[in-house]
C-alpha positions in Angstrom: 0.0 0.0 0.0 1.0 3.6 -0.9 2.3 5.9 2.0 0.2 8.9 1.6 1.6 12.0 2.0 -0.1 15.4 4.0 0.2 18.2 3.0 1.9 21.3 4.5 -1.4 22.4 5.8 -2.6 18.9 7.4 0.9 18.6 8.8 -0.1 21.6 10.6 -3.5 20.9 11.3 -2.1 17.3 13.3 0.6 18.9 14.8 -1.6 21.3 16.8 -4.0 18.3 17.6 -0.8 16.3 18.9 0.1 20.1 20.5 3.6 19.5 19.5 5.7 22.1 19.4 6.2 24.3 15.8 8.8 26.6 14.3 10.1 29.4 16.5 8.2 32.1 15.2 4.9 29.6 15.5 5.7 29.4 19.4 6.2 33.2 19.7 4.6 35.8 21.3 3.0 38.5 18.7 5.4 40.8 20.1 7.9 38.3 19.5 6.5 37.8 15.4 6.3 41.0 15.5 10.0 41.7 16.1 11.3 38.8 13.7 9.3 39.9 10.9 10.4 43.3 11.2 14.8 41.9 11.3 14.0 40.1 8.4 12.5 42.8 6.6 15.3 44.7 7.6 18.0 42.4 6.6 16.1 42.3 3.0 16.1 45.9 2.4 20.3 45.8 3.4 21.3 42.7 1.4 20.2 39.3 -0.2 19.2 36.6 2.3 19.1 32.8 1.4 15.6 31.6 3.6 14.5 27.9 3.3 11.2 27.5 3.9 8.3 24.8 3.5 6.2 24.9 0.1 1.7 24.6 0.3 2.9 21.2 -1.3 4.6 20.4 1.7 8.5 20.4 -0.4 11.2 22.7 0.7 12.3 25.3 -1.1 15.6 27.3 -0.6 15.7 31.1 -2.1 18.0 34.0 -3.0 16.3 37.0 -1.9 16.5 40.6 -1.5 14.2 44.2 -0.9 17.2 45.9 -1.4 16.3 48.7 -4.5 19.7 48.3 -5.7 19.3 45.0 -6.7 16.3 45.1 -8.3 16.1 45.3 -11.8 14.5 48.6 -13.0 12.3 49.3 -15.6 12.8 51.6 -19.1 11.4 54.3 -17.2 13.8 54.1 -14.3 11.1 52.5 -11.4 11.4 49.6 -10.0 10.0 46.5 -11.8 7.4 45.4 -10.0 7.5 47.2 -6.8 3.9 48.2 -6.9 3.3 44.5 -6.1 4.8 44.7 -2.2 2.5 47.1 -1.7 -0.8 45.0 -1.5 0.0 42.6 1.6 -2.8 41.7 3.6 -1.3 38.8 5.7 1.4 39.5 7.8 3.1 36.2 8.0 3.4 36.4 4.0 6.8 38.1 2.9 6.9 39.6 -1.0 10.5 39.6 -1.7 12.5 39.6 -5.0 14.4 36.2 -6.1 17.2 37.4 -7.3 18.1 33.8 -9.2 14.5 33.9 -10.9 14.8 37.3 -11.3 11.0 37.3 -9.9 8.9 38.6 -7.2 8.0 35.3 -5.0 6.8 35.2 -1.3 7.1 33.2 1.3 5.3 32.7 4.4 7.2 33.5 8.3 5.0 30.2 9.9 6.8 28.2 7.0 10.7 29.8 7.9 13.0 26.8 8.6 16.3 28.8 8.5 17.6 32.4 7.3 20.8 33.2 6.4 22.6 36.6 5.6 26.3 37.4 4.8 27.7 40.9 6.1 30.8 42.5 4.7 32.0 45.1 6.8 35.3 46.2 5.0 35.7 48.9 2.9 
């Protein structure tokens, strides 16, 4: 017989049943979400990040990102290529960011964050 797989969303769903534990930013206060989403948005808007984070389909996906205007391809009139789209967030646990290997505006979701990484170069 075929193992049948959940999805991301019924992963959740049992999890909660079982009241195991979920990622960090699951088990935090909204204060605490509050203050992670606003590092990361900050740490997009300075540089590209590399976040890995679980897909609706329940795969993991690892991404090249950035909000930083200087790498973000601009348009023949000199704006930014699809900025207009980060505007329209409703959710606050869904990030708009730019991939910068797709060269494409994807998002991703903060309850679905399995690791972030970011590389500072202080010299000159």
């Amino acid at each position: 017989m075929a193992e049948m797989q959940m999805t991301w969303e019924e992963q959740e769903v049992f999890r909660l049943l079982k009241k195991a534990p979920g990622t960090k930013y699951q088990d935090a206060s909204q204060t605490e979400q509050h203050l992670i989403r606003d590092w990361v948005r900050s740490l997009l808007h300075s540089t590209v990040i590399t976040v890995e984070f679980v897909k609706t389909d329940g795969s993991t996906r690892v991404m090249n990102c950035t909000l930083d205007l200087d790498r973000i391809p601009k348009t023949n009139s000199g704006a930014i290529d699809g900025l207009a789209r980060t505007r329209k967030e409703t959710d606050v646990n869904v990030q708009t960011v730019f991939d910068v290997d797709l060269q494409q505006w994807r998002s991703f979701r903060y309850d679905r964050l399995r690791k972030i990484q970011a590389e500072f170069n202080f010299a000159k």
